[in-house]
N, C-alpha and C positions, 0 to 999 in steps of 0.2 A: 262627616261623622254625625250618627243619629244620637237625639236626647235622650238619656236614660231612662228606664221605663219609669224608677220609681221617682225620678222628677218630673216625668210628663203627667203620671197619674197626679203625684201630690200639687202641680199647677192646674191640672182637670179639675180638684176639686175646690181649688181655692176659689178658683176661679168662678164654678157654680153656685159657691155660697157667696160670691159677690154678688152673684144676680139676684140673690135671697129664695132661692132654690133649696135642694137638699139632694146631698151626694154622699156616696160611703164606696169603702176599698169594703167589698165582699169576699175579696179572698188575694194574697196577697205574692207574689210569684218574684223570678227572678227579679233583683234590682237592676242588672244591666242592663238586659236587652230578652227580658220576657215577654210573650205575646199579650197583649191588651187585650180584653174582651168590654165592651161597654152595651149595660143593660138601661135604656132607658125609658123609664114608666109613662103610662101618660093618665091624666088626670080620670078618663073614659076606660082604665082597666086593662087598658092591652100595652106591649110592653114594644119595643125596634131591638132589637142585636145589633151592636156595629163588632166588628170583626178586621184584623186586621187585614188590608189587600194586598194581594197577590204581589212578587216581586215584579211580576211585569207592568201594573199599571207607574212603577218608579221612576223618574226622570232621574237622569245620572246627576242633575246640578242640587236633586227638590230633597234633602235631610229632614223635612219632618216625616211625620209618621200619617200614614193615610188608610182609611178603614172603606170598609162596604157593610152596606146591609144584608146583615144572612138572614135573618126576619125582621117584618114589617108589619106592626098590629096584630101582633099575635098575642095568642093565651101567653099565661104565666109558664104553665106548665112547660107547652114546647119549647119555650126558653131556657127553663129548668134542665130540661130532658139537652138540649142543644148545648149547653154549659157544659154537662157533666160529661157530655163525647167530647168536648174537645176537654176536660182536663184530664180524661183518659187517654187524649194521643198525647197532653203537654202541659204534664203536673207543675210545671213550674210557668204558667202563667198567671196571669192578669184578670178578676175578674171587678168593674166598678160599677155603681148604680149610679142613675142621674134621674130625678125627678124633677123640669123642668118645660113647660110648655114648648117651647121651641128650640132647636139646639143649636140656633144661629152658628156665629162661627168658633163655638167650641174646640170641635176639631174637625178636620179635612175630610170630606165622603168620595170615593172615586167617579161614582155617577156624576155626581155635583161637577166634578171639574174634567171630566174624560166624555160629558155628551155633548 
């Protein structure tokens, strides 16, 4: 059984403002099981998308929740523009900011653990 969205978000951010970071729910979607979107900034003005991944990168045994990068240093705006198409296929998602240098192990990338 996967962790519910709005306790995964509301420990994403406890969790960043433990690093002494800065994090916010931008927009706020189903609590059970809405799609997460994670926006986050970086110091140099350009911004990553994580996204959630596909059912196939899932191991049958792995419940947490695992993302990819839909963009990577990008403008604000294409992130902007990129947000607003997916809350057009999936109004009741997830969208969170995280402003923090590195996003160590935050949460799960597919790259990260599927190269």
């Amino acid at each position: 059984m996967r962790l519910k969205s709005e306790i995964f978000v509301s420990a994403l951010v406890r969790r960043v403002f433990g690093l002494g970071a800065y994090a916010a729910v931008l927009r706020k979607g189903a609590g059970e099981a809405g799609a997460i979107f994670i926006r986050q900034r970086s110091r140099l003005g350009t911004e990553t998308l994580y996204a959630p991944a596909p059912q196939s990168f899932f191991d049958d045994l792995a419940p947490g929740r695992l993302f990819e990068i839909r963009l990577d240093n990008a403008e604000g705006d294409a992130v902007d523009q990129a947000i607003a198409r997916e809350i057009r296929f999936d109004p009741d998602c997830w969208v969170v900011e995280i402003e923090v240098d590195g996003r160590g192990d935050l949460f799960d990338v597919v790259s990260e653990k599927h190269s």
